[in-house]
C-alpha positions in Angstrom: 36.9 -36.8 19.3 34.6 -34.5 20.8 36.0 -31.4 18.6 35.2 -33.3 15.5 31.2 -33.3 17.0 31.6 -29.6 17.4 32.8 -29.4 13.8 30.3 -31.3 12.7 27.7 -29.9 14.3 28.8 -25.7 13.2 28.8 -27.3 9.7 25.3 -28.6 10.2 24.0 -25.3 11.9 25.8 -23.4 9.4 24.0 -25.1 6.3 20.6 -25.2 8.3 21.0 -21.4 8.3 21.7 -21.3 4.9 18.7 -23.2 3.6 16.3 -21.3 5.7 17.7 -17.8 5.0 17.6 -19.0 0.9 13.8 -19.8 1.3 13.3 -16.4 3.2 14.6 -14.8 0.5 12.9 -16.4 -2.1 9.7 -15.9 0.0 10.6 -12.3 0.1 10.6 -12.5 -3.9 7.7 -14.2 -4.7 5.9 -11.9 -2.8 7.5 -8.8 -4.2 7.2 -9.8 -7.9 4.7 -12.7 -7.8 6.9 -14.0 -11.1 8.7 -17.6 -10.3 10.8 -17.2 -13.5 12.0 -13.6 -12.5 12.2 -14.9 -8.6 14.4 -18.3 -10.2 16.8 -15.6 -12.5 17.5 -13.5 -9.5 18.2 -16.3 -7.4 20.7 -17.7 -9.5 22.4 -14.7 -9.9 21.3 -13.5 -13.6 20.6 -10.5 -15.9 18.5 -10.5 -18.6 16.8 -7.8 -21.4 14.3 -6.1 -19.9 15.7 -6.3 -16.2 14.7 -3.8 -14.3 17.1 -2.0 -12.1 15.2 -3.5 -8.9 16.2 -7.0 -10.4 19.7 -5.9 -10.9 20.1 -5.0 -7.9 18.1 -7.8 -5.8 19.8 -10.3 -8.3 23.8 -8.8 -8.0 23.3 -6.1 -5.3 24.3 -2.4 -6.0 26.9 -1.8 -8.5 30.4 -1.0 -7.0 30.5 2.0 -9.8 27.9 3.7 -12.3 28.5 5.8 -15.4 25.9 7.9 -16.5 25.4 9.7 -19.4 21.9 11.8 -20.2 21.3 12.2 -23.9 17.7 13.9 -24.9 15.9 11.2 -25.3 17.5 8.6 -23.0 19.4 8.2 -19.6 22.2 5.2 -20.5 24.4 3.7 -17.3 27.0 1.0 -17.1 26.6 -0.6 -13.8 30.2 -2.1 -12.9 30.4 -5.3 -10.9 33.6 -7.9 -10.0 36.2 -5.5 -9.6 39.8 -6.9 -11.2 42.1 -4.4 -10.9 41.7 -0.4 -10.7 38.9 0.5 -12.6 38.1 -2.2 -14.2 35.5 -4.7 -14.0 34.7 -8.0 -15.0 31.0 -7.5 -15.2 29.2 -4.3 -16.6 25.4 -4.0 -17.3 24.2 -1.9 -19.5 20.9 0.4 -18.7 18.5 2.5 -20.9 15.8 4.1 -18.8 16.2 1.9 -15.8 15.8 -0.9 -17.9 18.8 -4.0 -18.9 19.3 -3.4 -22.8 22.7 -5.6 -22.6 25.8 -6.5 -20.3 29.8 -7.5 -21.1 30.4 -10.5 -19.1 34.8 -10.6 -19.2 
């Protein structure tokens, strides 16, 4: 009986942890954008238009692969996220400028 307390008791450390480090975070947010909705996007994992590449990133993290092309009047890149199989991805966001113009969710 006195593992199952132990159990118990790593499971409630472990979610303790996990609420307070979710607040940091968020608190860490707020304070670098001062915008609830973009702070409530990132935390739940989203893109959106108009993204910046510092949302993408705080949002999903850094891409595990970028292509780049620069054109004259643009710079376009497919940041590659959820790697299925060798080179390809199940998420890829789509950047003009350093700013989210579209994504293909698979």
């Amino acid at each position: 009986m006195e593992w199952f307390i132990w159990i118990v008791l790593a499971i409630v450390m472990f979610i303790a942890y996990a609420v307070y480090a979710d607040k940091k975070k968020r608190e860490r947010l707020i304070n670098k954008y001062g915008d609830p909705e973009i702070v409530e996007s990132i935390m739940n994992n989203e893109v959106w238009q108009g993204a910046t590449e510092e949302h993408v990133i705080d949002s999903l993290g850094k891409p595990l692969d970028i292509d780049q092309k620069v054109l004259k009047t643009k710079i376009k890149e497919v940041w590659k996220y959820e790697e299925v199989a060798k080179n390809r991805y199940a998420l890829k966001v789509i950047i003009e400028n350093g700013i989210v113009v579209g994504w293909d969710k698979k």
